[in-house]
C-alpha positions as a Markdown table, in Angstrom:
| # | Residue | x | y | z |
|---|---|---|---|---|
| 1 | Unk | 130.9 | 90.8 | -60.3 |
| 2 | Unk | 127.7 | 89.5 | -59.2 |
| 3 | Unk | 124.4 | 90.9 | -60.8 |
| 4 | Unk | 121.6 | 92.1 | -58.7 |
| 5 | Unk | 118.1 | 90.9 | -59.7 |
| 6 | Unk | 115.1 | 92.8 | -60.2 |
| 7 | Unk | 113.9 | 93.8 | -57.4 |
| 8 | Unk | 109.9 | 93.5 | -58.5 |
| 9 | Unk | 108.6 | 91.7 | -61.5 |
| 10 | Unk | 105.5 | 94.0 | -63.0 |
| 11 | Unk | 102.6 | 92.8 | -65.3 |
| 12 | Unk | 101.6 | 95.9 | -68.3 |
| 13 | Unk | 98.5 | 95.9 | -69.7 |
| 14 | Unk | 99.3 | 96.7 | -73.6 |
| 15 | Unk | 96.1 | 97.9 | -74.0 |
| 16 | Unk | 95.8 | 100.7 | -71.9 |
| 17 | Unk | 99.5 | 100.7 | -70.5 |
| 18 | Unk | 98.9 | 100.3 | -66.7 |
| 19 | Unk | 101.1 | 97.7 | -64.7 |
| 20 | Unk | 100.4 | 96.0 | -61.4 |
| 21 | Unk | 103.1 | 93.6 | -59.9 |
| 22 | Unk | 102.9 | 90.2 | -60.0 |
| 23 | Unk | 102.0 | 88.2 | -57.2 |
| 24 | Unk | 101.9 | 84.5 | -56.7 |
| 25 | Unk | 98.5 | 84.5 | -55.2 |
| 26 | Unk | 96.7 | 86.1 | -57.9 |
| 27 | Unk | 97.8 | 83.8 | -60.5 |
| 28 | Unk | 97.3 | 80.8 | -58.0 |
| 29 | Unk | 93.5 | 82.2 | -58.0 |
| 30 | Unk | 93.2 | 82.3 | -61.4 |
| 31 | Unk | 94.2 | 79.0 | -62.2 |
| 32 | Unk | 92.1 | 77.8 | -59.5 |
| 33 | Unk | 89.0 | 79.9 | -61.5 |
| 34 | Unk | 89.6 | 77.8 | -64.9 |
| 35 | Unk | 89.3 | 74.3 | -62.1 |
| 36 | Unk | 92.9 | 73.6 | -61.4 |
| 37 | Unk | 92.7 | 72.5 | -57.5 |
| 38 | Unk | 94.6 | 74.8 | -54.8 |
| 39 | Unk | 97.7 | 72.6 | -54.9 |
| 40 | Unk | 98.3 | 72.2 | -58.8 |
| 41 | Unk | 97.7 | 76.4 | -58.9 |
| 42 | Unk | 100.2 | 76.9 | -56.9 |
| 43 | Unk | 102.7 | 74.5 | -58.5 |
| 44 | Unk | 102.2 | 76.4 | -61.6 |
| 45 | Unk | 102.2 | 79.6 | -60.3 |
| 46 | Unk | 105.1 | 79.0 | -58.6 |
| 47 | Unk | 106.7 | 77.8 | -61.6 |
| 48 | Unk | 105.7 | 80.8 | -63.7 |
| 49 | Unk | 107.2 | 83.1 | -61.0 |
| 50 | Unk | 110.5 | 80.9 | -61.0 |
| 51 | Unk | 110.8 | 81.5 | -64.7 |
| 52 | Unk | 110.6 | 84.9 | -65.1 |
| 53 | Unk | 113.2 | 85.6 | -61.8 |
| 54 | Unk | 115.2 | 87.8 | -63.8 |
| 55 | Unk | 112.6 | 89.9 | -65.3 |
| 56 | Unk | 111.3 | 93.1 | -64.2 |
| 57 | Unk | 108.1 | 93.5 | -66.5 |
| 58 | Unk | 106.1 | 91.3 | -69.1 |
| 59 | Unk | 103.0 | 91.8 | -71.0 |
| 60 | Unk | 99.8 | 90.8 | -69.4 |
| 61 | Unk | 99.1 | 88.8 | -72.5 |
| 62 | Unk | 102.8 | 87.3 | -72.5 |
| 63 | Unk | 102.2 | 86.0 | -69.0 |
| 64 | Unk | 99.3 | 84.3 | -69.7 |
| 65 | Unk | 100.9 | 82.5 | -72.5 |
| 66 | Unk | 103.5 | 81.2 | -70.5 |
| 67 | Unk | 101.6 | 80.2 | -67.9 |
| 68 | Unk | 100.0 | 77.9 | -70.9 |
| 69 | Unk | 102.9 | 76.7 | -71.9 |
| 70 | Unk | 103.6 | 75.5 | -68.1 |
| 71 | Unk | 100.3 | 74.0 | -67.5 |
| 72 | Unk | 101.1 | 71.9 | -70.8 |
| 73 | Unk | 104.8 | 71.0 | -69.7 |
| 74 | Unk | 103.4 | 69.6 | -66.5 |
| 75 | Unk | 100.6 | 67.4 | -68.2 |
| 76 | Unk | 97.6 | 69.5 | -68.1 |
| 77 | Unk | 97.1 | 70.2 | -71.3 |
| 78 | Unk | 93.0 | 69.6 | -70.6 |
| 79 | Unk | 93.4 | 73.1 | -68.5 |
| 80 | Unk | 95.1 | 75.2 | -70.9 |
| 81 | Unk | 91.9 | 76.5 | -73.0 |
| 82 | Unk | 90.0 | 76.6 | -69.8 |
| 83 | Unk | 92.8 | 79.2 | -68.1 |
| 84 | Unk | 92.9 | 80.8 | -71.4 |
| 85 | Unk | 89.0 | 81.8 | -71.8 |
| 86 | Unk | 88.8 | 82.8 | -68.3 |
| 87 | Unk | 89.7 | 86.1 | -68.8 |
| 88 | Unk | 88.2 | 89.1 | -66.5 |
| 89 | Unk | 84.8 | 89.2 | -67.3 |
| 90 | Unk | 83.2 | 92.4 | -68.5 |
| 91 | Unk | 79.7 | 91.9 | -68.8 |
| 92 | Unk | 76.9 | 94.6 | -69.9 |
| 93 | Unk | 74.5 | 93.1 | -67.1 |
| 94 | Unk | 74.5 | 95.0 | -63.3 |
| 95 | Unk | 74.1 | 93.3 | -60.3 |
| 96 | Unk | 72.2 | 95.5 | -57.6 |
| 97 | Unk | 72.1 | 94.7 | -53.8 |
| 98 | Unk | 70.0 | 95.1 | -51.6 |
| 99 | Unk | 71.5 | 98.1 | -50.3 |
| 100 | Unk | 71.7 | 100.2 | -53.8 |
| 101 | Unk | 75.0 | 99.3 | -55.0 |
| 102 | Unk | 75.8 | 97.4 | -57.9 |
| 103 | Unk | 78.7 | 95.9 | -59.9 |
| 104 | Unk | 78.8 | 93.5 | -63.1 |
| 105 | Unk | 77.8 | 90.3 | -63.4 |
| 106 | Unk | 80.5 | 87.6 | -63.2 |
| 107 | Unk | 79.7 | 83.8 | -63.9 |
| 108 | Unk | 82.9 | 83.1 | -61.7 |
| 109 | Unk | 81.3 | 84.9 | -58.8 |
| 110 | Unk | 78.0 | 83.3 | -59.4 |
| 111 | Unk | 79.6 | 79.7 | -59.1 |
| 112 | Unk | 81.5 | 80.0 | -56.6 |
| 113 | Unk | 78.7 | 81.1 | -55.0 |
| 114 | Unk | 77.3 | 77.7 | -55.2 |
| 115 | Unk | 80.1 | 75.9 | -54.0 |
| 116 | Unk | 78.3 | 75.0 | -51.0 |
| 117 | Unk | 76.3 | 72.8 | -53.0 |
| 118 | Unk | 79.3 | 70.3 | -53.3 |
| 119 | Unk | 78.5 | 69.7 | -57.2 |
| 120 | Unk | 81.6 | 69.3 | -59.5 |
| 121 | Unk | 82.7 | 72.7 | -60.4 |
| 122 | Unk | 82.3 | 72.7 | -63.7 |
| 123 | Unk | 77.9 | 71.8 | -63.1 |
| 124 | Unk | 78.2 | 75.0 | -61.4 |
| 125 | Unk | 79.7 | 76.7 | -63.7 |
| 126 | Unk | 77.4 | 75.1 | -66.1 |
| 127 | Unk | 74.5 | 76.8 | -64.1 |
| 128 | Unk | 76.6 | 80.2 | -64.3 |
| 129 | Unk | 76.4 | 80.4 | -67.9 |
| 130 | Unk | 73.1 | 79.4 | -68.6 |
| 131 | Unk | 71.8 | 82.0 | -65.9 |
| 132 | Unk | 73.7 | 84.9 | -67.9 |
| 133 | Unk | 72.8 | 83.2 | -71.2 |
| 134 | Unk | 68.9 | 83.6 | -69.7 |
| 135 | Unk | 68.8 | 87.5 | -69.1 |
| 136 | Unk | 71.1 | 88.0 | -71.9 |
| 137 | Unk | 67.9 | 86.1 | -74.5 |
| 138 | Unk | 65.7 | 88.4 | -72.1 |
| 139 | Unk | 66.9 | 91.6 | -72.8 |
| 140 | Unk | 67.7 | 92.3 | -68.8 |
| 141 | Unk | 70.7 | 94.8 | -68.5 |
| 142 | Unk | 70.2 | 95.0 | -64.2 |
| 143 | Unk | 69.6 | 92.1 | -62.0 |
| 144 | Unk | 68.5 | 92.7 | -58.2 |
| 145 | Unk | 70.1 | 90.1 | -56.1 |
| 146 | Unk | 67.2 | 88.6 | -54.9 |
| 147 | Unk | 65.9 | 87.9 | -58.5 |
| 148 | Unk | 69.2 | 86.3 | -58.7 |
| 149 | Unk | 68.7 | 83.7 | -56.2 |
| 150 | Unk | 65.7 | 83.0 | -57.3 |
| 151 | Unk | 66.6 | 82.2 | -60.4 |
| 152 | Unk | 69.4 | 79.4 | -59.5 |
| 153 | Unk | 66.8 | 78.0 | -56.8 |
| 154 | Unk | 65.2 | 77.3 | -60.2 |
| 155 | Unk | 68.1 | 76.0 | -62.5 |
| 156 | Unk | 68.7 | 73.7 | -58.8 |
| 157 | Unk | 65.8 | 72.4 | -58.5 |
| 158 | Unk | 66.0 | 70.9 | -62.3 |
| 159 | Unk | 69.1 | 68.8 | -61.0 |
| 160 | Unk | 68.9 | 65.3 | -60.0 |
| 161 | Unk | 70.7 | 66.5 | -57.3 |
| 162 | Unk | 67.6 | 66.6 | -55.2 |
| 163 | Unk | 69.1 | 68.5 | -51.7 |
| 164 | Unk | 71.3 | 70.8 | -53.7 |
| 165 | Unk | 68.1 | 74.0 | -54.0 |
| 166 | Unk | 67.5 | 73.2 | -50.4 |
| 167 | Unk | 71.7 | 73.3 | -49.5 |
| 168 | Unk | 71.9 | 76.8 | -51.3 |
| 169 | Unk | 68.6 | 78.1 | -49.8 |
| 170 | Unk | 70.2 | 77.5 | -46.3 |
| 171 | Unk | 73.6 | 79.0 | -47.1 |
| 172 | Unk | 71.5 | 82.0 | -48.4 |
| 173 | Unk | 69.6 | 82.0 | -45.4 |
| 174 | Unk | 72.6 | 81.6 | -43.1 |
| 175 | Unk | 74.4 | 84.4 | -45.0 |
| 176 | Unk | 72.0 | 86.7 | -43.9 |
| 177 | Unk | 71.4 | 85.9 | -40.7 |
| 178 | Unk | 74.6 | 87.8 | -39.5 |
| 179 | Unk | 76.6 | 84.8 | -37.6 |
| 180 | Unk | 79.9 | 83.7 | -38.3 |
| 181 | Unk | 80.9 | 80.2 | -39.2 |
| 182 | Unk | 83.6 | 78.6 | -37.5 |
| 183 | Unk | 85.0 | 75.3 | -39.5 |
| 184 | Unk | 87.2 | 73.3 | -36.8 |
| 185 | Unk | 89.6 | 71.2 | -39.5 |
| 186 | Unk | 91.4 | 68.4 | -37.2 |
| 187 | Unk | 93.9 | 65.2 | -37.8 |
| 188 | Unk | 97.6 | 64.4 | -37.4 |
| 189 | Unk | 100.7 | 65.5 | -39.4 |
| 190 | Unk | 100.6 | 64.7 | -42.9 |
| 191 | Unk | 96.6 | 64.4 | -43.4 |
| 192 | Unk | 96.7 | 67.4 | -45.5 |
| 193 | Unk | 94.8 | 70.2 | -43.6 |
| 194 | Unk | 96.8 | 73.2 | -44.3 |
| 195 | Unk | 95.8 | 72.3 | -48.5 |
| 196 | Unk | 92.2 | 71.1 | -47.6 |
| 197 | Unk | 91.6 | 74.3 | -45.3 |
| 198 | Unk | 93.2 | 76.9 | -48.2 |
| 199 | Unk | 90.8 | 75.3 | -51.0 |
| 200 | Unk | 87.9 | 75.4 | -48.3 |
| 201 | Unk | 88.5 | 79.3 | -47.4 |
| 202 | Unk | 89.0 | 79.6 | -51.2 |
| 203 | Unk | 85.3 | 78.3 | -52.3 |
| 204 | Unk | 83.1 | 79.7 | -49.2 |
| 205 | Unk | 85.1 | 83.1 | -49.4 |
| 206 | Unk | 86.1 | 82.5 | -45.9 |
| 207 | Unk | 89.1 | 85.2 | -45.2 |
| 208 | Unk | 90.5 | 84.4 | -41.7 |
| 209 | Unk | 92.1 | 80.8 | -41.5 |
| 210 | Unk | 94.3 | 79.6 | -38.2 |
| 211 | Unk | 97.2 | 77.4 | -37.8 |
| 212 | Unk | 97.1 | 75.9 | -34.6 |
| 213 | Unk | 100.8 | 75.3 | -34.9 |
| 214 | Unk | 101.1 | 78.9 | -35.7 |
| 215 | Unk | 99.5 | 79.7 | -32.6 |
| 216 | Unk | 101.9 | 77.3 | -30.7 |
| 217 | Unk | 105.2 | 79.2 | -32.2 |
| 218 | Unk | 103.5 | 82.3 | -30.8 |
| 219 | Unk | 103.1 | 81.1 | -27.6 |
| 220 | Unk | 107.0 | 79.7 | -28.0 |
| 221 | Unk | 108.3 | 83.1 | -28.2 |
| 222 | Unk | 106.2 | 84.3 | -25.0 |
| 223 | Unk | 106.9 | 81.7 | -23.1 |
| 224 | Unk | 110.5 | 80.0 | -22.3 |
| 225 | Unk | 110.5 | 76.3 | -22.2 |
| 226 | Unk | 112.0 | 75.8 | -18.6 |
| 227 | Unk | 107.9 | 76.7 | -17.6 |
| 228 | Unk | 106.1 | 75.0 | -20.1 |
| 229 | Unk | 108.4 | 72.2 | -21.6 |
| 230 | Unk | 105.9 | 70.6 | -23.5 |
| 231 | Unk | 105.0 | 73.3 | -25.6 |
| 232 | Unk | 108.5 | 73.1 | -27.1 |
| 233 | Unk | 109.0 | 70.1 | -28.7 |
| 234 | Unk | 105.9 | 68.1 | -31.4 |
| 235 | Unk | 103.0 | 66.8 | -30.8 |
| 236 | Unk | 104.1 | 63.3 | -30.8 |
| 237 | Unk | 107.3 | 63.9 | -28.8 |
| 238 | Unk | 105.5 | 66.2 | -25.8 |
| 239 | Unk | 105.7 | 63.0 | -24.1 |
| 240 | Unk | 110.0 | 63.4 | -23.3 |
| 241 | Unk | 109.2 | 66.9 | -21.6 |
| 242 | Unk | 106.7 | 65.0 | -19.1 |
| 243 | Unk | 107.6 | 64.5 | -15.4 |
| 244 | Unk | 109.2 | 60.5 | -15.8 |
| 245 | Unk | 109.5 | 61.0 | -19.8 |
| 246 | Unk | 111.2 | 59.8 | -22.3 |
| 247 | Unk | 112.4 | 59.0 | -25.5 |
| 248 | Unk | 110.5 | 55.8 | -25.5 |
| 249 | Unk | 107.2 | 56.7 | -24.4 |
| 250 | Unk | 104.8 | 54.2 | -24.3 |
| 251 | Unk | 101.3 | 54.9 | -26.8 |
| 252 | Unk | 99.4 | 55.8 | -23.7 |
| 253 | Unk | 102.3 | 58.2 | -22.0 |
| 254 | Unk | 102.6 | 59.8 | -25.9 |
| 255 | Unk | 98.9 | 60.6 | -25.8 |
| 256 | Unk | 98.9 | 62.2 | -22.5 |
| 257 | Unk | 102.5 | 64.2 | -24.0 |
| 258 | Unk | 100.1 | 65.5 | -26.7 |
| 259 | Unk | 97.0 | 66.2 | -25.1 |
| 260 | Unk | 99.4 | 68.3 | -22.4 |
| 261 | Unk | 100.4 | 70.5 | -25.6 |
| 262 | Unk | 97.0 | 70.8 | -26.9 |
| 263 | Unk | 95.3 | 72.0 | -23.8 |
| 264 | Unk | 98.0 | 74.9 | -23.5 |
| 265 | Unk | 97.4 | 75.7 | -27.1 |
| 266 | Unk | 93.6 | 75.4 | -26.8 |
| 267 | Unk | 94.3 | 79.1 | -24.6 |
| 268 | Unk | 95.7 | 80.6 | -28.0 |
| 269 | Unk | 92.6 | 79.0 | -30.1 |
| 270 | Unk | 90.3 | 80.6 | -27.1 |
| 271 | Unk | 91.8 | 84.2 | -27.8 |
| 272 | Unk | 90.9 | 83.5 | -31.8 |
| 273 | Unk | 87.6 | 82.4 | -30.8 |
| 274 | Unk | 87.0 | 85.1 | -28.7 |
| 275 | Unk | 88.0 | 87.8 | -31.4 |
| 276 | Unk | 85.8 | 85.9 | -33.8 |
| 277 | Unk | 82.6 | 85.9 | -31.8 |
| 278 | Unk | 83.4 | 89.9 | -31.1 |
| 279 | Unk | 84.0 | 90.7 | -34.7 |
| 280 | Unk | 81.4 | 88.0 | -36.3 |
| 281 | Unk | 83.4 | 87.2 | -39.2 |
| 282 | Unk | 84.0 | 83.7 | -40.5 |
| 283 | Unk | 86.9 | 81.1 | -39.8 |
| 284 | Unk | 88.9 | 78.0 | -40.4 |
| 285 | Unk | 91.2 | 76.9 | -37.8 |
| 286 | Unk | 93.3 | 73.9 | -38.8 |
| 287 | Unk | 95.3 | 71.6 | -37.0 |
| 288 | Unk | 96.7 | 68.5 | -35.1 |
| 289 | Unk | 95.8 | 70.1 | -31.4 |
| 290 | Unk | 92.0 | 70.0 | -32.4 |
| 291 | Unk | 91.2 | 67.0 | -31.2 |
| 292 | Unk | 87.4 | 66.1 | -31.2 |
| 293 | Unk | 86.8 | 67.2 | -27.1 |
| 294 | Unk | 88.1 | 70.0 | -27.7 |
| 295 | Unk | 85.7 | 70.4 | -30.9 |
| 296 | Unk | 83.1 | 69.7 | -29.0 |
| 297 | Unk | 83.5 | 71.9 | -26.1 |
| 298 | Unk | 83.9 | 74.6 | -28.9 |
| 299 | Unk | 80.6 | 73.6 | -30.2 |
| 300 | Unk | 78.8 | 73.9 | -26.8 |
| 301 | Unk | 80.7 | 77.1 | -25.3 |
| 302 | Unk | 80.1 | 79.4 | -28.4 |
| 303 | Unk | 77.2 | 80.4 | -30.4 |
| 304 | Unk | 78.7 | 80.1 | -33.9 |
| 305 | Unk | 77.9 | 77.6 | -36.7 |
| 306 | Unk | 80.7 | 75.3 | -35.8 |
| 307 | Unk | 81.6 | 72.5 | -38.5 |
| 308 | Unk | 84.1 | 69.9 | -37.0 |
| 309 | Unk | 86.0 | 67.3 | -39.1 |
| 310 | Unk | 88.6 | 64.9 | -38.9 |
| 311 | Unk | 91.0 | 64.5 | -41.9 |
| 312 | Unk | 92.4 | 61.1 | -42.1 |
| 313 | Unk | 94.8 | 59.0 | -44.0 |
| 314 | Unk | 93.7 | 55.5 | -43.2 |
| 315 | Unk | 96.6 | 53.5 | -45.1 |
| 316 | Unk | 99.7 | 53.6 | -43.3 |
| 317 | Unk | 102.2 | 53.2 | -46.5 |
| 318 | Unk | 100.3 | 55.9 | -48.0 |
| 319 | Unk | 100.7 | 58.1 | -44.7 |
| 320 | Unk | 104.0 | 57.6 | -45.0 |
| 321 | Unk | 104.5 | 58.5 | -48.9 |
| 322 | Unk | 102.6 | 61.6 | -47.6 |
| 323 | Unk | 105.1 | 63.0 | -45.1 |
| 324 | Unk | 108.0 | 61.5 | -47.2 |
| 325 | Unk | 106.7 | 63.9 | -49.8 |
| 326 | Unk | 107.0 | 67.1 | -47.4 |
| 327 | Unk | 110.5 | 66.9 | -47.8 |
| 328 | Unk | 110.4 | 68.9 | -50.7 |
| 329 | Unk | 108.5 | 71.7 | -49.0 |
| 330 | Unk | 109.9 | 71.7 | -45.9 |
| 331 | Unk | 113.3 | 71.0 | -44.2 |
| 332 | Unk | 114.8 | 67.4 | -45.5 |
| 333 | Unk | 115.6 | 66.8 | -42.0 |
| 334 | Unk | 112.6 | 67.3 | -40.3 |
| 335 | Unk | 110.8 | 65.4 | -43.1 |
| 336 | Unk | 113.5 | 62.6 | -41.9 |
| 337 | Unk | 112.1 | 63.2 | -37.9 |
| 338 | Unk | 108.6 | 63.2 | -39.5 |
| 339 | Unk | 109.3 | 58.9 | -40.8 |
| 340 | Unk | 111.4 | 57.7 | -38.3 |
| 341 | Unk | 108.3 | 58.5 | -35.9 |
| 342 | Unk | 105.5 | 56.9 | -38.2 |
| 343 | Unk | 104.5 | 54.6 | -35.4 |
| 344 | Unk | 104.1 | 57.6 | -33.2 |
| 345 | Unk | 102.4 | 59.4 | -35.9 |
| 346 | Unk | 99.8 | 56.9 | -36.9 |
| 347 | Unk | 98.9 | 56.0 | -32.5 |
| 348 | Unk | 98.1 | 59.8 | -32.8 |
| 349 | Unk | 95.9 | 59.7 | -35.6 |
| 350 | Unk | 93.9 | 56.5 | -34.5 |
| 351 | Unk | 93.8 | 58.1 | -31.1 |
| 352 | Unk | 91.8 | 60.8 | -32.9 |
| 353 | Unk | 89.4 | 59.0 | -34.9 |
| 354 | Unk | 88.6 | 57.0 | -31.8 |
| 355 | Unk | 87.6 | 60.1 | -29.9 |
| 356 | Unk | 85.9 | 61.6 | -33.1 |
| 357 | Unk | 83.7 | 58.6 | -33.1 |
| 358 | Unk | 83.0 | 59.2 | -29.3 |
| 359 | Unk | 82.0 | 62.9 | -30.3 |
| 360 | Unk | 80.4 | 62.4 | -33.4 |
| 361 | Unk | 82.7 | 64.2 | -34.9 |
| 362 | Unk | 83.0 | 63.4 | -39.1 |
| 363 | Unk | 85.7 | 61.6 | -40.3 |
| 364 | Unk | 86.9 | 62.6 | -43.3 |
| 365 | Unk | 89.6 | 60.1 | -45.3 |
| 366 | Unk | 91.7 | 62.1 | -47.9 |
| 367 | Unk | 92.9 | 60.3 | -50.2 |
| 368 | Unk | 91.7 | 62.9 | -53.1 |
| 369 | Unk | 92.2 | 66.8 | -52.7 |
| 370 | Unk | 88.5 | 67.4 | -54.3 |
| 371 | Unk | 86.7 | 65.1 | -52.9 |
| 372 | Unk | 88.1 | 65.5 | -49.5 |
| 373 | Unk | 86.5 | 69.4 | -50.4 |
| 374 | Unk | 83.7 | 68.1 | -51.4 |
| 375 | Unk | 82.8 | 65.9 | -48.5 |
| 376 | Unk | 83.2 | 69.1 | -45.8 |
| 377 | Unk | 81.2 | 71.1 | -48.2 |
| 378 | Unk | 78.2 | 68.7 | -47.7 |
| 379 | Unk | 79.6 | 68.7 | -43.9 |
| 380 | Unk | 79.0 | 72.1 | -43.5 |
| 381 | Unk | 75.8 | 71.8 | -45.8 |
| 382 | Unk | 74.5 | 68.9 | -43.1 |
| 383 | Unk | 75.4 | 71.4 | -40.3 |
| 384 | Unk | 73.3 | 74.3 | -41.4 |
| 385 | Unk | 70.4 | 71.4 | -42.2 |
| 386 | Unk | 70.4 | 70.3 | -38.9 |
| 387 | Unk | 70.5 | 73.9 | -37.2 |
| 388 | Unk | 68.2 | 75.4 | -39.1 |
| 389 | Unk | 65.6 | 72.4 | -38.3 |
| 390 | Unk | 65.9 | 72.9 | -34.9 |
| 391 | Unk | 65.8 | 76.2 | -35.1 |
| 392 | Unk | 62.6 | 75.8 | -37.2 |
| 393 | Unk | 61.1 | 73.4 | -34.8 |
| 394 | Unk | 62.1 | 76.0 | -31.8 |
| 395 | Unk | 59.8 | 78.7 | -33.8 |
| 396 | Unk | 56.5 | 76.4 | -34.4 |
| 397 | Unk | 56.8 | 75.0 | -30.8 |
């Protein structure tokens, strides 16, 4: 007789009793607070949740043990005491905004607040501690907001980092200003977007993110394929659904395949776009049907902040490693689809970096998850530079 499993695993608090289920996501945020990267958090979270399948409750305290244990049985024993004293922080000093209400300080808070400044994380949190360690020598119990800016404008300015008082300053500015940032994240299968644009919504507490291919399986369900063939099929293989198609599409005839698809999905990232600029909040759209154009004509039709980038993988082998490795999170078979079309694949992608150098669109390689981050950080850092100049300029003249 089979057994059923628990049908929700709960995490008690010994201390006062309370419980709260466990999610994935939480835990994944947590490691990424102690400076795991978005990828290894969720390995180990995943992990942790694996483990305890059959269980319906364990300790609060428990679970951050085992999560320990994990982060040392995958050979990151260098995170475990940094996971372990980031606990929730309950601090004696108040925050107050600007509009009366207030909450406790949290060094976390404050550096992630400064991610825009593309340091390493752990400067910022650096900064972070020495801010608290400041009003906590100076007796200060409630901290407006504003005094709080000032005061990492001055622990900044002390960096050799010279730009990095002047990158904040802006994002402060921007913040306030009211206009939503759109972050345009483009490049062909396997270049790692979907990671690059979770860590990216992660550190500039961006909460909307799109998948252009999620907008494509919308539009698959709406529409049949006998009137728009060429939405149902890849990227790389619209080509075949083309008037004189087929299987062996020449580089030229694939292009034209792929920029067919990406104009009919360009009407799904319109609708998104449209919603954005009625709702003025924040977002990353990702994926292969951004091509620089259509980044560009983004840029010039709406009156957002709009930070375009192209991931790339500029090593073929290592391209192919890449989407050899998908096949442990996706289907085996369409990983298999994924590397008997390589060539396809990598025409795409230097189709892409030709038109982003047309556009002046940045190229971003990724061959490391962090500095990848970091790179579009300073991206989006350059972007606010040069609006804000002309902007500035506008004013005086």
């Amino acid at each position: 007789m089979a057994t059923s499993k628990p049908s929700r695993l709960y995490v008690v608090s010994s201390s006062d009793g309370t419980s709260a289920p466990f999610l994935r996501g939480i835990l994944t945020r947590s490691l990424q607070k102690s400076g795991l990267n978005f990828e290894e958090s969720y390995a180990i979270a995943s992990i942790v949740r694996d483990r305890l399948a059959k269980q319906d409750r364990i300790d609060r305290a428990d679970l951050r043990h085992l999560t320990a244990e994990v982060l040392q049985e995958e050979g990151l024993e260098q995170m475990v005491e940094s996971y372990l004293t980031s606990r929730q922080e309950v601090s004696a000093i108040r925050v107050i905004t600007s509009d009366g209400s207030e909450g406790p300080f949290s060094k976390s808070q404050l550096a992630d607040s400064l991610e825009i400044c593309a340091l390493p994380r752990e400067e910022l949190h650096d900064i972070a501690a020495r801010i608290e360690q400041d009003l906590i020598d100076e007796g200060i119990s409630e901290v407006a907001t504003e005094e709080l800016t000032t005061r990492v404008m001055t622990a900044l300015k002390t960096l050799p980092h010279g730009s990095a008082a002047e990158d904040y300053e802006r994002w402060v500015r921007f913040s306030h200003s009211g206009k939503p940032m759109v972050i345009l994240i483009g490049g062909t299968t396997g270049s790692g977007k979907s990671s690059v644009s979770a860590e990216i919504a992660h550190r500039l507490d961006i909460v909307r993110t799109q998948s252009t291919d999620m907008l494509r399986e919308i539009m698959r369900l709406l529409v049949p394929e006998r009137l728009i063939p060429t939405l149902h099929t890849s990227s790389f293989e619209a080509s075949s659904k083309l008037p004189m198609g087929g299987d062996t599409a020449s580089s030229e005839e694939m292009i034209q395949g792929y920029l067919t698809q990406s104009s009919q999905v360009a009407v799904g990232i319109e609708g998104v776009l449209n919603r954005t600029a009625n709702e003025n909040v924040s977002l990353i759209i990702e994926g292969v049907h951004l091509h620089p154009q259509l980044m560009a004509q983004i840029a010039q039709r709406f009156d957002f902040v709009v930070v375009p980038v192209v991931l790339a993988v500029l090593k073929e082998k290592r391209l192919k490693k890449r989407l050899q490795g998908r096949g442990h999170m996706i289907q085996s078979r369409r990983s298999e689809r994924y590397i008997q079309n390589i060539d396809r694949i990598w025409d795409l992608q230097s189709f892409l970096l030709d038109e982003a150098d047309d556009h002046d669109v940045s190229i971003i390689p990724n061959n490391d998850e962090e500095s990848t981050v970091r790179s579009i950080l300073q991206t989006v850092s350059n972007e606010l530079r040069r609006r804000y100049r002309t902007e500035d300029a506008e004013l005086e003249g």
